[in-house]
C-alpha positions as CSV (number, residue, x, y, z in Angstrom):
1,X,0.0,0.0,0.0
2,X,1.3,3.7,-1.0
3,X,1.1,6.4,1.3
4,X,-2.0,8.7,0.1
5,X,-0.9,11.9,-2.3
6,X,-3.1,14.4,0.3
7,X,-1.3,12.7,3.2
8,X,-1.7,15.8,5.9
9,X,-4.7,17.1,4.6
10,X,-8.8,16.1,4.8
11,X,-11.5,15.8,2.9
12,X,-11.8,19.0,0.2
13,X,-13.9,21.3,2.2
14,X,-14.6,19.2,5.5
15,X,-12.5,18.2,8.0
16,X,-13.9,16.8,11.6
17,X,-15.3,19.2,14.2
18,X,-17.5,17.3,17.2
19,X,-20.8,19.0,17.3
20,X,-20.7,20.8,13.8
21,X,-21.5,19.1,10.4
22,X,-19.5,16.6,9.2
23,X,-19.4,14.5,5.9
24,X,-21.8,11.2,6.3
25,X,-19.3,9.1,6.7
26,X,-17.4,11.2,9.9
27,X,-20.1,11.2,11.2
28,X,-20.9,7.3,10.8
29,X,-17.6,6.5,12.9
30,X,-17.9,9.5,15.1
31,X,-20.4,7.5,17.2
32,X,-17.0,5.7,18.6
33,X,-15.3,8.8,19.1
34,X,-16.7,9.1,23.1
35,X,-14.2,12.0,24.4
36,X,-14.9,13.9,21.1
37,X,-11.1,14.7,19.8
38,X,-11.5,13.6,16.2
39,X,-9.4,10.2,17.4
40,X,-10.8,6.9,17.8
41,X,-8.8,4.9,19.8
42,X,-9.1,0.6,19.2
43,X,-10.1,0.8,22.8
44,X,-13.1,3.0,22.2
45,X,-14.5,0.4,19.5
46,X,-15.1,-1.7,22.7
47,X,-17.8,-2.5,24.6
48,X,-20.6,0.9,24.6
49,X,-23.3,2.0,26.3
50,X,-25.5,0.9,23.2
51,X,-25.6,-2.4,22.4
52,X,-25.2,-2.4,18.5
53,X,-24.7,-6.1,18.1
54,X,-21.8,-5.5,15.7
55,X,-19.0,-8.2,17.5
56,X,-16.3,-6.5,19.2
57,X,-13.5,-8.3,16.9
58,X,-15.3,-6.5,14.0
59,X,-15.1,-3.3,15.3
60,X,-11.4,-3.6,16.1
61,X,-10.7,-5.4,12.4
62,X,-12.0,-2.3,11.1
63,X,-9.9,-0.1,12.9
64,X,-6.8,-2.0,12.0
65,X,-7.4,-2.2,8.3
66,X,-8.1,1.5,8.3
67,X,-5.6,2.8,10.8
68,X,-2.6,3.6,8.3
69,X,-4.7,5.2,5.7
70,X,-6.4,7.5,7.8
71,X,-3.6,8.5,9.9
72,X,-2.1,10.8,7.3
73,X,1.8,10.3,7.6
74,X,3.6,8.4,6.0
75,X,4.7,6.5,9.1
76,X,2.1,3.9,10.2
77,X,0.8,4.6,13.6
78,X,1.3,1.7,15.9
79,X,-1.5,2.1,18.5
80,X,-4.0,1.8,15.1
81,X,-5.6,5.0,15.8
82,X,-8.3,6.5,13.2
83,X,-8.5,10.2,12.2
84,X,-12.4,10.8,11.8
85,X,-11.4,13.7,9.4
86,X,-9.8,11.4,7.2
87,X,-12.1,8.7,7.3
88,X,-12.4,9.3,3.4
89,X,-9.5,7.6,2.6
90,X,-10.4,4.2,4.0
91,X,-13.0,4.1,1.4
92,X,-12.1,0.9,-0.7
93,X,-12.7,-0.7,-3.5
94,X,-15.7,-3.1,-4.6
95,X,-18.1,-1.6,-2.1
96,X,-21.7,-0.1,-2.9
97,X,-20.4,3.5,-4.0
98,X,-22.9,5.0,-1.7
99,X,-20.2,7.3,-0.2
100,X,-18.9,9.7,-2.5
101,X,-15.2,9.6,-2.6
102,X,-14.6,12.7,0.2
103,X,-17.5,10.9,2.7
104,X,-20.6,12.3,1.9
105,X,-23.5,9.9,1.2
106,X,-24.8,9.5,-2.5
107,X,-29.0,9.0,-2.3
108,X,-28.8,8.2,-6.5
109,X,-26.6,5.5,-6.2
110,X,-27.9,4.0,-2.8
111,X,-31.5,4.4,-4.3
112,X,-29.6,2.4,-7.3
113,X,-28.4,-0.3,-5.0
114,X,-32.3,-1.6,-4.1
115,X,-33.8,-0.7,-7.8
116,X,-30.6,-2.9,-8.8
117,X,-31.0,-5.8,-6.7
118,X,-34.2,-6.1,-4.9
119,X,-37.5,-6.9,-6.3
120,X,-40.8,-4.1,-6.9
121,X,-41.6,-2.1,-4.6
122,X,-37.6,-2.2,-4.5
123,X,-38.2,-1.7,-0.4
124,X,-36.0,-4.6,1.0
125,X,-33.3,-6.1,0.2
126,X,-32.7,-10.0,1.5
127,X,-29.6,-11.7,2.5
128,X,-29.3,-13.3,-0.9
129,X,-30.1,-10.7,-2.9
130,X,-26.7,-8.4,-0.5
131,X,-24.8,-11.0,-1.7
132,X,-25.7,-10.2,-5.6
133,X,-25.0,-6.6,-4.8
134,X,-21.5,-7.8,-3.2
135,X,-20.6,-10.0,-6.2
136,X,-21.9,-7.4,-8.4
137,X,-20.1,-4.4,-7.2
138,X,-16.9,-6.4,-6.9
139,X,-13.6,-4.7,-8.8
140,X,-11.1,-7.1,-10.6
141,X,-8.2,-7.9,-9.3
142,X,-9.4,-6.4,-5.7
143,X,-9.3,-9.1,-3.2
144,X,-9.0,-6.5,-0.6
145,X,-11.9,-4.9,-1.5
146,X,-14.2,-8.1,-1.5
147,X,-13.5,-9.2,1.6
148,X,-14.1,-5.3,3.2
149,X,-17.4,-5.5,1.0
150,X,-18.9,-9.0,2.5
151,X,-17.2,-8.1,6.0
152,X,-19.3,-4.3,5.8
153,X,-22.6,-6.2,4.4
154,X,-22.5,-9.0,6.8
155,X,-21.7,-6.7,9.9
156,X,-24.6,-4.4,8.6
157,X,-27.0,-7.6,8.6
158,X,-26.3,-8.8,11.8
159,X,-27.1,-5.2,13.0
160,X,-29.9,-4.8,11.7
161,X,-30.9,-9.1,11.8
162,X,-34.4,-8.6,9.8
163,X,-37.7,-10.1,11.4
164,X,-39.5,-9.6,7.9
165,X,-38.7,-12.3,5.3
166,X,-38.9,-9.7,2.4
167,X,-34.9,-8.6,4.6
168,X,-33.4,-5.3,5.5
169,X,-35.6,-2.3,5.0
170,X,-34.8,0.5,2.9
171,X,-34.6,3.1,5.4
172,X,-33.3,1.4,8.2
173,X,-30.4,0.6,6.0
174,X,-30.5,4.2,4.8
175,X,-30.5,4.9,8.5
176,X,-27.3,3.1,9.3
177,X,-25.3,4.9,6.1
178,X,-26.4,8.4,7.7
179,X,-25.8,7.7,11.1
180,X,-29.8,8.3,11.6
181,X,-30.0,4.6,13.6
182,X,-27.5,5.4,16.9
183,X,-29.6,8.5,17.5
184,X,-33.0,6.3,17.2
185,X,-31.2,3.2,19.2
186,X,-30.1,5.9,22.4
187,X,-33.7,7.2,22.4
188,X,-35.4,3.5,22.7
189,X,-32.5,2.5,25.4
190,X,-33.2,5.3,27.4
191,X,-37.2,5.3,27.1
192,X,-37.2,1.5,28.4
């Protein structure tokens, strides 16, 4: 792996501030950033207040894989720290495209995703018919990238585990892309 060409520097026209509006994908793993310093520690992927079913080795396999590109030296950094601002860069190969490439989320192409793969009314999308989207979205020569893609899909099934047999709904997937389903998960935990 190269060292990126923007090494120091974010996303054009974003960069990570806690409270203030960040692209969709900062603020998808800013959920794990608990003392708010644009740093997310391998340690604060661990057990939360939430339970989001995602397995704690998940969690810290993501980190690791996306440590070095989102650090933004050239050096690796060896405690596998993330930089939310650079979250960008661990965007990878093979996967759905429904982050643009500096973070922000794409409605075409996710809308594309379900007219692509699931049947009329295009609403779900079952476990089978992920796995078409995978294999269809896969780049050649990318095994990096296909492994990310089925690890990212299967993490994001098990979160959400679907009651309905028609599979994940549209806007709870949606939900998870824009960050919308940690806000609705807090409210439930602390109304029961």
């Amino acid at each position: 792996m190269v060292a990126p060409v923007d090494g120091p520097s974010s996303a054009p026209g974003t960069g990570f501030e806690p409270g203030k509006r960040n692209t969709a994908l900062q603020a998808h793993v800013a959920f794990f950033d608990r003392d708010d310093d644009g740093i997310i520690w391998p340690s604060d992927t661990g057990p939360v207040d939430v339970d989001i079913s995602t397995p704690l080795v998940t969690r810290r396999a993501l980190a690791i894989s996306n440590s070095y590109v989102t650090w933004g030296s050239i050096l690796p950094d060896l405690l596998f720290r993330l930089k939310i601002k650079n979250m960008h860069r661990g965007k990878h190969g093979s996967d759905s495209g429904a982050y643009t490439t500096i973070g922000e989320f794409d409605d075409n192409r996710f809308d594309y995703i379900f007219n692509m793969y699931s049947p009329e009314p295009h609403t779900h999308l079952t476990f089978s018919e992920g796995v078409h989207m995978v294999h269809g979205n896969r780049n050649p020569y990318d095994p990096f990238g296909w492994f990310a893609a089925i690890f990212e899909w299967l993490a994001t099934y098990i979160l959400l585990w679907p009651t309905d047999p028609r599979g994940m709904k549209k806007e709870d997937v949606k939900a998870v892309y824009n960050d919308f389903w940690k806000e609705t998960q807090i409210l439930e935990s602390q109304t029961c």
